[in-house]
Structures are given as structure tokens and as C-alpha cells.
C-alpha positions as CSV (number, residue, x, y, z in Angstrom):
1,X,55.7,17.9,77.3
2,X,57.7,21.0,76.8
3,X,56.4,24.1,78.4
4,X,56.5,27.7,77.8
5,X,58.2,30.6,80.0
6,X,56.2,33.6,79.8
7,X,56.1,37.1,81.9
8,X,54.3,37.7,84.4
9,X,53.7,36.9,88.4
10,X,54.8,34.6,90.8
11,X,52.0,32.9,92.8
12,X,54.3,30.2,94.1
13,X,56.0,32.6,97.2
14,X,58.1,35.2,96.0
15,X,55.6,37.2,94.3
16,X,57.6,39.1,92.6
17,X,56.0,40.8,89.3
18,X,57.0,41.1,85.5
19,X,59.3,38.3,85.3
20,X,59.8,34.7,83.3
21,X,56.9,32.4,85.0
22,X,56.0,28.7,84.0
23,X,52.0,27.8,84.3
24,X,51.8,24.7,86.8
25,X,48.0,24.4,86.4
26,X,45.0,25.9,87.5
27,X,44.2,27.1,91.3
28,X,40.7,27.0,91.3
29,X,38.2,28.6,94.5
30,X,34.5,29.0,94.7
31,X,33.6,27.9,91.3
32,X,37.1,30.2,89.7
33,X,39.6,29.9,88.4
34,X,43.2,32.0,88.6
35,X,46.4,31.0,86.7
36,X,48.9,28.9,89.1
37,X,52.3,30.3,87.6
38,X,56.1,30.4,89.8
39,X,59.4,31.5,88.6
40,X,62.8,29.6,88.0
41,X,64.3,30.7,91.7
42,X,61.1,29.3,93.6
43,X,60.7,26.3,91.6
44,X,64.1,25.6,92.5
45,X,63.1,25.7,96.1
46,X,60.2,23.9,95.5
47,X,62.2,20.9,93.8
48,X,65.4,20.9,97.2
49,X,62.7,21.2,99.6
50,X,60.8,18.3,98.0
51,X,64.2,16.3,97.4
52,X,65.6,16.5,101.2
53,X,61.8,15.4,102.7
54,X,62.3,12.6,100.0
55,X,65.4,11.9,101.4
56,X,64.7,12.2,105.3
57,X,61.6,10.4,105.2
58,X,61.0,6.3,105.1
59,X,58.6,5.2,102.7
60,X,56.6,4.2,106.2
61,X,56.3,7.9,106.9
62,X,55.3,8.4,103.7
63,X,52.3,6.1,103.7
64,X,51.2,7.2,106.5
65,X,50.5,11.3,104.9
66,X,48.4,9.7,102.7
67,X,45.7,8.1,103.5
């Protein structure tokens, strides 16, 4: 599925304003919903920091966050 960049805010941790974001999804709170939406830089960040605890962690360790 190919998505679309568009302006606006990053909710992901930068928050900066008025640049190129991609949609990830809803967030939804108390029955509403807001727009989930990050930019390229913390998206980036998103996909190392997820890579190296990939990397660091045994599938043991794994198991064991989830249930």
C-alpha cells in the first residue's frame, strides 16, 4: 500500500509543525478520535530504535513482553 506525504504536524516526538507527515493510523481517547501522523526524521528513529532492541533482544525476551 503506497501512502501519501502531506503537511502538517508531528505527533510522533518532534512536534514540529507545517512539514511533510505520513498518517500511521488513528489515536483514539474517550470515544475520539485525532490523526496519528510523524515525519521522515522521527520515523527514522522510530525504525533504528526498533532495529537495535530487535537485535539485542532473544526471541525468549521477546515472548516474555507479550503475554
Amino acid at each position: 500500500m503506497r501512502q501519501r506525504w502531506v503537511t502538517g504536524d508531528c505527533w510522533l516526538g518532534c512536534e514540529r509543525t507545517d512539514l511533510l507527515v505520513l498518517w500511521l493510523g488513528p489515536v483514539q481517547w474517550d470515544g475520539a478520535h485525532a490523526p496519528f501522523l510523524a515525519c521522515a526524521d522521527c520515523l527514522d528513529r522510530l525504525k533504528r530504535q526498533s532495529c537495535e532492541y530487535l537485535l539485542n533482544h532473544r526471541p525468549a525476551d521477546l515472548a516474555s513482553l507479550t503475554g
